[in-house]
C-alpha positions in Angstrom: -23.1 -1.1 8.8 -22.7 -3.3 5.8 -20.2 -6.1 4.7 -18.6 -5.3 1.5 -17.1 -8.4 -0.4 -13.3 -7.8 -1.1 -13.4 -10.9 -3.7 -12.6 -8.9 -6.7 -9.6 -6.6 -5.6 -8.1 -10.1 -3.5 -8.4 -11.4 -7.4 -6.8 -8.8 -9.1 -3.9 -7.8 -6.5 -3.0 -11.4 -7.5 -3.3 -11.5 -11.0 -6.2 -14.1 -10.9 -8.9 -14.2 -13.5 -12.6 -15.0 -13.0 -12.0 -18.6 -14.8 -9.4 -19.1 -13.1 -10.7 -18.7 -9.7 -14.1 -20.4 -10.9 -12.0 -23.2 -11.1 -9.7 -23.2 -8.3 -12.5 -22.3 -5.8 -15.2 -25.0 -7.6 -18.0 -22.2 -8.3 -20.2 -21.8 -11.1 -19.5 -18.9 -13.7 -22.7 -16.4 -12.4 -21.7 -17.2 -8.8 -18.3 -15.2 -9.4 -19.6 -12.9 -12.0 -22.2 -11.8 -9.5 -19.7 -11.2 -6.7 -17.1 -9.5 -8.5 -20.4 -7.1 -10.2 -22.0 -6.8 -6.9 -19.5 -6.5 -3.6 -22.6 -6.5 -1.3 -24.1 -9.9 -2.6 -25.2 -12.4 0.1 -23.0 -15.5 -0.4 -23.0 -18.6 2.0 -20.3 -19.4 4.7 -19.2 -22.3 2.4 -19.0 -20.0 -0.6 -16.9 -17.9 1.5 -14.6 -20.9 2.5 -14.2 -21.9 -1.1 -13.1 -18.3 -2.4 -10.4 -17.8 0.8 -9.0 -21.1 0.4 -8.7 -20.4 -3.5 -7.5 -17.1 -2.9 -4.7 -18.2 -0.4 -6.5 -15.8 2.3 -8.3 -15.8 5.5 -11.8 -15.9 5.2 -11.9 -12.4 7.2 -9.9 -10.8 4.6 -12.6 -11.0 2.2 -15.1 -8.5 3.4 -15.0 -5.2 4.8 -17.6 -3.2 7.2 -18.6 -0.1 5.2 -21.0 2.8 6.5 -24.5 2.4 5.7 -25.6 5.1 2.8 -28.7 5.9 4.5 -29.4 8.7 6.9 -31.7 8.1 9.6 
């Protein structure tokens, strides 16, 4: 199993732009570019605090378990 970050569609279903939450959550301009890009980036618990309390959601909303692709 892998954790998929949810960042990017928690954005969008409420009309929030990358700037926007750049600024709300206090993160630099690659560290949301690279999350919204790349859903499986490794981010830091404190990253992850900072982007739910911007977004107005628990910080378990934002990621997802998804199957791994490989077959064993």
């Amino acid at each position: 199993m892998k954790l998929r970050l949810r960042v990017k569609e928690i954005a969008e279903q409420r009309g929030m732009s990358m700037g926007k939450l750049e600024r709300l959550a206090d993160l630099s301009h690659p560290t949301i570019s690279d999350i919204f890009r790349n859903p499986y980036k490794e981010v830091t618990s404190t990253t992850l605090a900072k982007l739910a309390t911007a977004l107005g959601v628990p910080v378990s909303d934002l990621f997802e378990e998804v199957a791994d692709d490989r077959s064993d």
